[in-house]
N, C-alpha and C positions, 0 to 999 in steps of 0.2 A: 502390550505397551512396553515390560521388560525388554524383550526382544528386539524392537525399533529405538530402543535410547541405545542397545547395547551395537545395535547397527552404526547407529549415528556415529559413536562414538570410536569406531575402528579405525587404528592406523591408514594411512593413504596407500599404501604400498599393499593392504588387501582391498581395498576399493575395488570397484568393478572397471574395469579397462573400457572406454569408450572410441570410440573413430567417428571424427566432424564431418558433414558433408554440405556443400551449400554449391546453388547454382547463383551467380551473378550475369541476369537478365540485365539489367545496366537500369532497371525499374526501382532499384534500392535505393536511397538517400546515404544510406552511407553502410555497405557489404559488409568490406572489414570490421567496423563496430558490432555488424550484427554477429558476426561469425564469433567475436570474441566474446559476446555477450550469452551466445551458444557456449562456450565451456563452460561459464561463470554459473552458468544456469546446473550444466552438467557436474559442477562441482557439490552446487548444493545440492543435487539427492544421492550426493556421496558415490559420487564417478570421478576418476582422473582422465583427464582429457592422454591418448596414446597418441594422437594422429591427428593432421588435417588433412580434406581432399575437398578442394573444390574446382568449378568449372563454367566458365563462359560462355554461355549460349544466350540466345537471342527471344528464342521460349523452349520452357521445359519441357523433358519427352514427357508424353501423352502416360507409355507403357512404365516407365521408369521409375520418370522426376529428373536423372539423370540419363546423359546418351547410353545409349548400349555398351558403346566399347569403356564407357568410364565405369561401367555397373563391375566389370573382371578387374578393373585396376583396383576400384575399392573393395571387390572380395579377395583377390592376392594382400591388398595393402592388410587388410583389418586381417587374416590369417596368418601374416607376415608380423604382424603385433601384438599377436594372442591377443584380441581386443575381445569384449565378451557382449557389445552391442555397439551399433549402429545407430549416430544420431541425426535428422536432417531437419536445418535451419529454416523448416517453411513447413504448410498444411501439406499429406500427401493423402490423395483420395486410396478409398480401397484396395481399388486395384493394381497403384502401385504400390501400396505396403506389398499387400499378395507376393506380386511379382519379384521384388526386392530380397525381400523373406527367402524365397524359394531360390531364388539367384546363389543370394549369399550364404546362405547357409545359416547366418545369424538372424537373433531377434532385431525388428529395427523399430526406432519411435521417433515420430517427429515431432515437433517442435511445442507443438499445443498438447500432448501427450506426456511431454517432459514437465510441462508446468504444471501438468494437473497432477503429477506421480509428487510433483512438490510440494503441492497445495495437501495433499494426501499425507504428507510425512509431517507436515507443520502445523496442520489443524490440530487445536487443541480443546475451545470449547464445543459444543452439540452441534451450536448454528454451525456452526464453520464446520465439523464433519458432515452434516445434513448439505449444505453448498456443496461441499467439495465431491461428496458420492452424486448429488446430481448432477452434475457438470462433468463428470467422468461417466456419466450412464449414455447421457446425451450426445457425448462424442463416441461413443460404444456403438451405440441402438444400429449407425449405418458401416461400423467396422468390425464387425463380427468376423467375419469371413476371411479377413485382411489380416487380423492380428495375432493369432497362432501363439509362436513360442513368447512374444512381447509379453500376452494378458498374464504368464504367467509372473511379469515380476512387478505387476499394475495392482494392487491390493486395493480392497475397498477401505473404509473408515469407519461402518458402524455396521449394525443389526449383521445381513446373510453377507454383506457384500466384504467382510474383513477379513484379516492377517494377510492383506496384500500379496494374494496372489494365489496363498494356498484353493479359496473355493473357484480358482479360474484356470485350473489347468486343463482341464475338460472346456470344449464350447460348448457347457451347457446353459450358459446366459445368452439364451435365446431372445428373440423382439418381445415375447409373449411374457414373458420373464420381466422382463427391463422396465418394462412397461407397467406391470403390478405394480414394482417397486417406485417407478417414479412415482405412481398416484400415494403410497404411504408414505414417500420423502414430502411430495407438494405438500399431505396432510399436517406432518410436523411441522412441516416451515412454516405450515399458516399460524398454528398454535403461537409459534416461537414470534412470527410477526407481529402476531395479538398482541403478547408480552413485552414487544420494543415499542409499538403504539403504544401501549398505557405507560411505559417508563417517559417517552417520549413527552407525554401528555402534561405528566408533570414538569417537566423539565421547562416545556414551555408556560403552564401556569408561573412554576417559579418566577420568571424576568428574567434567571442569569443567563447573558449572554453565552451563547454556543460557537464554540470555536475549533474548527478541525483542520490539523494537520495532515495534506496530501501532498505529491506527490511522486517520482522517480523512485523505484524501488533501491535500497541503500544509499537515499541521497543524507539520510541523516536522522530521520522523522523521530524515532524512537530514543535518540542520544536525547533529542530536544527537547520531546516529554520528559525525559527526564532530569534532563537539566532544570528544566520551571521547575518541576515536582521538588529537586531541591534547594530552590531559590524561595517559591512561594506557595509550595504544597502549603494544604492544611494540614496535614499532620507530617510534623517536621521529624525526621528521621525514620518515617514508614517503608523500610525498605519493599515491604510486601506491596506498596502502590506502584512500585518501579514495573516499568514494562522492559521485555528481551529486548539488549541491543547486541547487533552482532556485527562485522564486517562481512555482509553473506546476500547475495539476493532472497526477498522472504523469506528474512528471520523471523517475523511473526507476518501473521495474516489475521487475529481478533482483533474487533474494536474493545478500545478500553477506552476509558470516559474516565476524567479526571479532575476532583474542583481544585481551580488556582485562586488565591487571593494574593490580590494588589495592595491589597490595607486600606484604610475609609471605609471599609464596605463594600471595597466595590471586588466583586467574585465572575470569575468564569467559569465555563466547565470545557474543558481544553480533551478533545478526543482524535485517538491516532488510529488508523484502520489502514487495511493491505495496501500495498503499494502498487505505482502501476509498471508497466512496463512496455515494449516495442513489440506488437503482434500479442497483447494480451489476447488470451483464445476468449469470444464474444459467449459460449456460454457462463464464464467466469464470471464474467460482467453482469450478465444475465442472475447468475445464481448467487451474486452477491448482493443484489439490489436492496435487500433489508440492511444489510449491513451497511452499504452505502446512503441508506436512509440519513447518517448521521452528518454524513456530507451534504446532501441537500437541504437539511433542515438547517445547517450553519448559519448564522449569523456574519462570520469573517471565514476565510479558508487563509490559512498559513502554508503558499506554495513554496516547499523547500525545494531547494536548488542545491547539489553540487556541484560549486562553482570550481572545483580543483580538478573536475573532469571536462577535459577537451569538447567532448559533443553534449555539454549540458545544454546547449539552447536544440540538440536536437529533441531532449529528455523534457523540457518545455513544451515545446510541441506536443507529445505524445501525450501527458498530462493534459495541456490543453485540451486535445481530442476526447481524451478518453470523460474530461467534466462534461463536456459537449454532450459526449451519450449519455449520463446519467442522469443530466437536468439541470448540473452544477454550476452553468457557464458566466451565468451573470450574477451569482453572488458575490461581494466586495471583496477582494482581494491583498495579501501584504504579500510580496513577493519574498522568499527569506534565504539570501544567499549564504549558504553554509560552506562550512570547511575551509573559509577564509584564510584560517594559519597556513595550509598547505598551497594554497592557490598564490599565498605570499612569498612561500619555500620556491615555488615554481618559478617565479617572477625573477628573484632573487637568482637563482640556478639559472637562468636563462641568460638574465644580464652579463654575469661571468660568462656563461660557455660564449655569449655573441661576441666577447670580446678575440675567443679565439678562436670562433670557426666562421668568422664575417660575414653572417648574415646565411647562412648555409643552415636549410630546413631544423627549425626547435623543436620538434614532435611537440613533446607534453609541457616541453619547457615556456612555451608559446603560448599557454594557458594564463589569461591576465582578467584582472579584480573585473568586474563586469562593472561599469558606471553606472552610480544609484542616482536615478533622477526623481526629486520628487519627494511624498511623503511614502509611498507605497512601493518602496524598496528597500531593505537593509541586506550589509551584507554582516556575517559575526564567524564566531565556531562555538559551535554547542559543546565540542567538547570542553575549551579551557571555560567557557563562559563570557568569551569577547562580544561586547553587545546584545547581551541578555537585558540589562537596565533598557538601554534605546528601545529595545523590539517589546518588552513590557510597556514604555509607554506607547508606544505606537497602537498596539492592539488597544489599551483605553481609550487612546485618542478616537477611534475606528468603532468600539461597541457601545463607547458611552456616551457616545455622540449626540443621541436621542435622549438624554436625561440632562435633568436639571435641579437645581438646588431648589427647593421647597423650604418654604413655614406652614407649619397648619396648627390649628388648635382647633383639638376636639371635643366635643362637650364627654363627660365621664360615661353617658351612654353609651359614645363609640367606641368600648375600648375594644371592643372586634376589630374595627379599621387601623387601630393602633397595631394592633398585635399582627395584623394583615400588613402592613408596612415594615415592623419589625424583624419580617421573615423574606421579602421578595423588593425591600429596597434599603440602600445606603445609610440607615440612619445615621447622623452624626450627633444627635442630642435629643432628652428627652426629660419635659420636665411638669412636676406636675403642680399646676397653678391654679389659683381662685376662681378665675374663668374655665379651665381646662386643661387638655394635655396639650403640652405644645412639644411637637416635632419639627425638627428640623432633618430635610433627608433628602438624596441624590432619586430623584425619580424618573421614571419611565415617562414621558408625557402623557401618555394613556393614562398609568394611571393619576397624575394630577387632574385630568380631564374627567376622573375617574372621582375623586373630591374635590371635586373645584368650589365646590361651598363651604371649606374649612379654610380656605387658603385665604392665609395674611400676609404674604410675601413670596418673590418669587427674584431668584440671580441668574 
């Protein structure tokens, strides 16, 4: 663990030298973004991008990924750069890692390779090492043969499979191998899923509303948790509740669960969990499913948006798809445009430059407030706290929808029901009278339907 903070934390200038490669089949929404989304990526498992190479064709070599004759230009280029791997912007089967490998001389990894060396270096709780070593076993099991000098800087996360790389410089993670181990990882993760069902279980007896923050990876998620945490945490100046924020693609990757209070009584439990992203590799998704449990079981989903990034409505998308596969797609939504200050800088920078370059392409400067129509849009910045108050009410507006103001009086027998109330709804008053206890409280309709024969009034 010493070892990989002391990695993390290296100057850029020893970083590992990287060379981009992407083929633009004209099948992509938008190449350029992806290619540059490829360094970004390659930055976080602590690579400096040396180099791009990309190439225009109409389908990719069979043998390659790449033509033949571009296979010599990016072994000149990357030997031309001291680069010390080779990265490419899409899946490549077997046989063309194999072939690539052997061409170039260098180790190469692509794309869903790169994410999961990142998921590997970010994982911090169990579940999330147990995920992330399956999901790198899984894309292993059929690229043995293929991956050579790569496996050596591919480390695993826990038990035989760890210090990243050291127990993989030999191929002796065989099928026969891979295979034991995934049946002891599925074993843990059952355990571990036991333990999120029963957290879960309660969570749901409780009432309080469940609210999760998804998705574009860096669009903001983790500033936001922390911004409620210190507007309406319950324990106000708990720095230890704060979750990692970084400017980084997965800065973190656990779910953390957090109670927010509104005041009244009225409480959330507000949880932030990995982000998504464009070509997320399917067994990620796969091997994250307990953890995305937290997203399915939501009550609202708070889709962050950075709205200061040009292709956020492509990042929309992708988030979209990606609740699609999980099961998430039709839980109630607030859509939550962040980084508003910046997107206003842009606005502002743009106006000026239009004035003197006449309507002559704004790149990033062309990036404008997105128009919020409705109840089910805000735009704010987590960071300064602009529209933090609005987007608090909105989320009540949205989970307390289903509750309502009660009276009850209970005869002294019920003080169970009382004390059951006092814990899983809004009490606002409580008093104790000749006839009874009388409560007044924000409740569930269930459970008023639940005492419907104490009830003396109803708002």
């Amino acid at each position: 663990m010493e070892e990989r903070r002391k990695k993390e934390e290296r100057k850029e200038e020893e970083w590992e030298k990287a060379l981009l490669v992407g083929v633009d089949t004209g099948q992509e929404d938008d190449f350029p973004r992806s290619m540059k989304e490829l360094g970004e990526l390659a930055k976080a498992c602590n690579m400096t991008v040396a180099g791009v190479v990309t190439q225009k064709m109409a389908a990719v070599n069979k043998a390659y990924y790449i033509g033949a004759g571009k296979v010599k230009e990016v072994t000149e280029y990357a030997k031309a750069l001291e680069a010390d791997i080779i990265l490419f912007d899409n899946s490549l089967t077997p046989s063309q890692l194999r072939n690539l490998q052997k061409e170039t001389g260098k180790p190469v990894l692509d794309r869903t390779a790169l994410i999961l060396d990142i998921f590997s270096l970010r994982a911090k709780t169990r579940e999330a090492k147990l995920q992330v070593e399956t999901a790198r076993l899984q894309y292993l099991m059929s690229r043995l043969v293929g991956m050579h000098d790569a496996l050596t800087r591919q480390g695993g996360t826990s038990g035989s499979m760890s210090s990243r790389g050291a127990g993989e410089k030999k191929l002796e993670l065989d099928r026969r191998k891979i295979e034991h181990r995934l049946s002891e990882l599925g074993r843990e993760l059952e355990e571990v899923a036991k333990e999120r069902e029963t957290q879960g279980k309660k969570r749901q007896e409780s009432r309080i509303p469940k609210v999760s923050l998804v998705g574009y990876t860096n669009a903001g998620k983790s500033t936001l948790m922390n911004r409620m945490l210190e507007t309406y945490g319950t324990c106000p100046g708990g720095e230890e509740k704060k979750v990692l924020e970084k400017d980084m693609l997965f800065a973190t990757l656990d779910t953390t669960v957090r109670n927010i209070s509104f005041g009244n009584g009225r409480e959330i439990l507000l949880s932030d969990t990995v982000g998504f992203i464009h070509k997320l590799p399917h067994g990620l998704v796969k091997a994250f499913r307990s953890t995305l449990e937290e997203v399915k079981n939501a009550d609202l989903l708070l889709c962050v948006v950075d709205c200061s990034d040009e292709n956020h409505k492509q990042q929309m998308k992708v988030t979209e798809e990606t609740l699609l596969e999980i099961g998430a797609a039709d839980i109630p939504k607030i859509i939550v445009y962040n980084k508003a200050d910046l997107c206003r800088e842009n606005e502002e920078a743009a106006e000026t430059d239009n004035e003197s370059r006449s309507g002559r392409d704004l790149g990033m400067g062309s990036v404008r407030l997105p128009e919020v129509i409705g109840t089910d849009k805000i735009y704010l910045s987590a960071k300064s706290g602009e529209g933090m108050e609005e987007l608090a009410q909105m989320i009540q507006n949205k989970v307390f929808a289903g509750y309502m103001r009660t009276r009850f009086l209970f005869p002294y027998e019920k003080g169970q029901a009382v004390s059951w109330l006092m814990e899983h709804a809004a009490v606002h008053a409580r008093e104790y009278t000749e006839q009874g206890i009388a409560v007044i409280a924000d409740c569930h309709k269930a459970d008023v339907g639940k005492y419907r024969e104490y009830v003396v009034g109803e708002s």
